[in-house]
C-alpha positions, -999 to 999 in steps of 0.1 A, spaced: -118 -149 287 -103 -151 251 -126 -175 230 -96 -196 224 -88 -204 258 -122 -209 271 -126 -245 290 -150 -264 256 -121 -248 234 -95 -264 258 -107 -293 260 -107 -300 225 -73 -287 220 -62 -314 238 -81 -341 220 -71 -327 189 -35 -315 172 -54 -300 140 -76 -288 166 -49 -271 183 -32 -258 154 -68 -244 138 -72 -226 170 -40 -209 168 -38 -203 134 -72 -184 138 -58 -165 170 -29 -153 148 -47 -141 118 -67 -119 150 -37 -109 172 -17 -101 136 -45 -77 124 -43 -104 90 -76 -93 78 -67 -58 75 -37 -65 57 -54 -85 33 -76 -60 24 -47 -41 21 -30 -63 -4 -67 -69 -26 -57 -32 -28 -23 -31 -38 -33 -61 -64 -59 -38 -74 -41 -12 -84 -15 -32 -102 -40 -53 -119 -49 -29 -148 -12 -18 -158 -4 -54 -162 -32 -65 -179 -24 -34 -205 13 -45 -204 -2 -83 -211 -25 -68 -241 -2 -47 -255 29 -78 -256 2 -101 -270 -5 -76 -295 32 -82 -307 35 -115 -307 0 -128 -312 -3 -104 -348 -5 -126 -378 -4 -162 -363 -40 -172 -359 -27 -202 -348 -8 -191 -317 -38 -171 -311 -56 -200 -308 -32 -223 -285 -25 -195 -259 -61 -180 -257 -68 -216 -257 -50 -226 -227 -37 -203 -191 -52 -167 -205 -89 -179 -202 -90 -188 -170 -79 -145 -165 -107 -130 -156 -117 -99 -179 -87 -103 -202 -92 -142 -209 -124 -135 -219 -116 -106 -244 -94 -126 -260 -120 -154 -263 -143 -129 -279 -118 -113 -304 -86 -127 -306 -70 -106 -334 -85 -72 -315 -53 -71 -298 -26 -45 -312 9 -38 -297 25 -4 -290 58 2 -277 45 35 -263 16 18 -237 40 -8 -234 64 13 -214 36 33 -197 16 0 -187 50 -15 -178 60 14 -155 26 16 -135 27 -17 -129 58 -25 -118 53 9 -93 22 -6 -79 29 -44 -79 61 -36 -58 37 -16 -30 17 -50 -36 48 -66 -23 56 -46 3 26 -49 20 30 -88 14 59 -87 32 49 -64 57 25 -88 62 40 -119 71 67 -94 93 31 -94 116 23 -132 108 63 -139 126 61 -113 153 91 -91 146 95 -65 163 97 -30 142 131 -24 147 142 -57 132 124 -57 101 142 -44 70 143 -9 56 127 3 31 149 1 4 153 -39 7 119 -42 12 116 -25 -21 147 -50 -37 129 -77 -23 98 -67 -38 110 -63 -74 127 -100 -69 90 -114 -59 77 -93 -91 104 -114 -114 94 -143 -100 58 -142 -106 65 -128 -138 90 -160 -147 62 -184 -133 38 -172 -156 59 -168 -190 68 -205 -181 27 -216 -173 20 -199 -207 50 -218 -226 37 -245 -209 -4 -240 -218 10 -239 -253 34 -268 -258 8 -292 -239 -22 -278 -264 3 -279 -291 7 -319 -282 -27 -323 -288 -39 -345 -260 -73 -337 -252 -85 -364 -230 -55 -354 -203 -44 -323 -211 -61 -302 -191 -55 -326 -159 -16 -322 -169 -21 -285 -169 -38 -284 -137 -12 -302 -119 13 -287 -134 -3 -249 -124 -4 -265 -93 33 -274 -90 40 -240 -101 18 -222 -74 30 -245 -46 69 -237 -56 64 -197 -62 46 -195 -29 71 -212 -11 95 -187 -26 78 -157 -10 69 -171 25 105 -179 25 119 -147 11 97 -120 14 102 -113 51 128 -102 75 121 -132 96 142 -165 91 119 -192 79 134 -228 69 118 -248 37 101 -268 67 86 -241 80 73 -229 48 61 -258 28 30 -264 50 12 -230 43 27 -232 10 8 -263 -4 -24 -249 14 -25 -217 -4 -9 -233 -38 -41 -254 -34 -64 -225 -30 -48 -202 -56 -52 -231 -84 -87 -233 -76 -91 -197 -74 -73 -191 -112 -94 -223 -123 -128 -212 -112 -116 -173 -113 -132 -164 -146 -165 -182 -135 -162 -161 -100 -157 -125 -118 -186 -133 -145 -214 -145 -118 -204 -117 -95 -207 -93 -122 -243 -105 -139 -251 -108 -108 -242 -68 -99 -245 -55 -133 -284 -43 -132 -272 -28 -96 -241 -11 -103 -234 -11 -141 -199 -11 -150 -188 -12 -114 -200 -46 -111 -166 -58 -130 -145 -40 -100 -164 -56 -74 -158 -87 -92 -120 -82 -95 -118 -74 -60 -138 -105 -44 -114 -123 -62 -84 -106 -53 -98 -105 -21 -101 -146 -24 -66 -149 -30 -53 -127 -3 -68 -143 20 -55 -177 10 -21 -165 6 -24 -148 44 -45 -177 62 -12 -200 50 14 -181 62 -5 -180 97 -6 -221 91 28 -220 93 35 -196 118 12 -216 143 30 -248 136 59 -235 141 47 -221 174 35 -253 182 70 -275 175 87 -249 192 64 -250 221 64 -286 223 103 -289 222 101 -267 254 73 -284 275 44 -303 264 14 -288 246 -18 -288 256 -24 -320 234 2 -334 249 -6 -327 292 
């Protein structure tokens, strides 16, 4: 018998709603195979993560070049909580230098890889809703889709940045970074619900969405909060072991982190949808 639906397990399900919808939620992210596709994505992330912090380095280098001050308000604010990159530009600010050459090479890699990020995000929650193969969309769309969800995150973060700087700019240091944080948070929350709503060839309503979306908006603030601190500890940690692989393994725990999150949501919503849709049809086991 399935762990879920042994008799304690049972029991408690039907003491308990957020019992219930744990349970399921942690079937799904089994029966879906969730893990494997968020190692998958930590991959993908992986991958892209180098091109776009080269593509970040290199468009800093333009407009960061002789303005000290800007320097100062945008390493200041968002870019240090980056791991690896926030902290070289903590270190050396003006080490930064822009070519249009790396530019379009960074820019290229990383838009190739980030879209195969995509596609497996998608792919993903195509598990998390149980569509069938033949229903799920070709390749191409997936692909379209995929550049949309790149634009997005790309938007969200020009605007967190224009935001870091106009709020340091303001120069309000007792609630500053409290307004930032919420307003990271905001921005995490809305993006998210973006993708579980769009970045699958199932149907999901706003409804059905904003549930795992808050959850994982939650997470991922933490996670780009505390992300630097994560990266660093993991690395001095690993350093003596593995030299300059410790920073990879440090980038991928993280990564790692935040796939998770992003995939442990989406199952969230999938199981209360299950659930509403159960109980509309006969009662659940909460319910008996």
């Amino acid at each position: 018998m399935a762990w879920q639906t042994g008799d304690r397990v049972m029991a408690l399900r039907r003491r308990s709603v957020a019992i219930d919808v744990v349970v399921d939620m942690l079937d799904g992210w089994r029966r879906h195979q969730s893990g494997r596709n968020a190692s998958l994505l930590s991959f993908f992330f992986f991958l892209s993560i180098f091109p776009l912090l080269l593509v970040a380095t290199t468009i800093l280098g333009f407009v960061l070049q002789n303005n000290e001050d800007l320097q100062q308000r945008i390493v200041g604010g968002a870019l240090e909580n980056i791991p690896v990159l926030g902290q070289q530009l903590a270190d050396d600010p003006t080490s930064l230098d822009g070519n249009v050459w790396v530019l379009i090479v960074g820019l290229l890699t990383a838009v190739w890889s980030a879209t195969k990020a995509f596609v497996g995000f998608q792919v993903a929650q195509d598990d998390i809703w149980e569509l069938p193969i033949d229903d799920r969309e070709g390749m191409h769309v997936q692909r379209g889709r995929a550049v949309l969800g790149l634009v997005i995150i790309g938007a969200s973060q020009i605007g967190s940045l224009a935001l870091t700087t106009i709020v340091n700019a303001a120069d309000l240091p007792g609630i500053s970074r409290i307004l930032l944080l919420l307003a990271g948070l905001v921005l995490n929350i809305a993006v998210i619900a973006f993708m579980y709503r769009f970045l699958t060839a199932a149907s999901p309503t706003w409804r059905d969405v904003w549930p795992g979306a808050i959850a994982a908006g939650l997470a991922f603030t933490l996670l780009q909060y505390f992300g630097s601190g994560i990266v660093k500890r993991i690395t001095d940690n690993a350093s003596d072991t593995y030299g300059q692989f410790a920073l990879v393994l440090g980038l991928v725990t993280w990564l790692g982190f935040l796939a998770i999150s992003a995939l442990m949501a989406a199952e969230l919503n999938a199981a209360l949808v299950r659930r509403r849709l159960a109980s509309a049809s006969h009662p659940s086991p909460t319910d008996r």
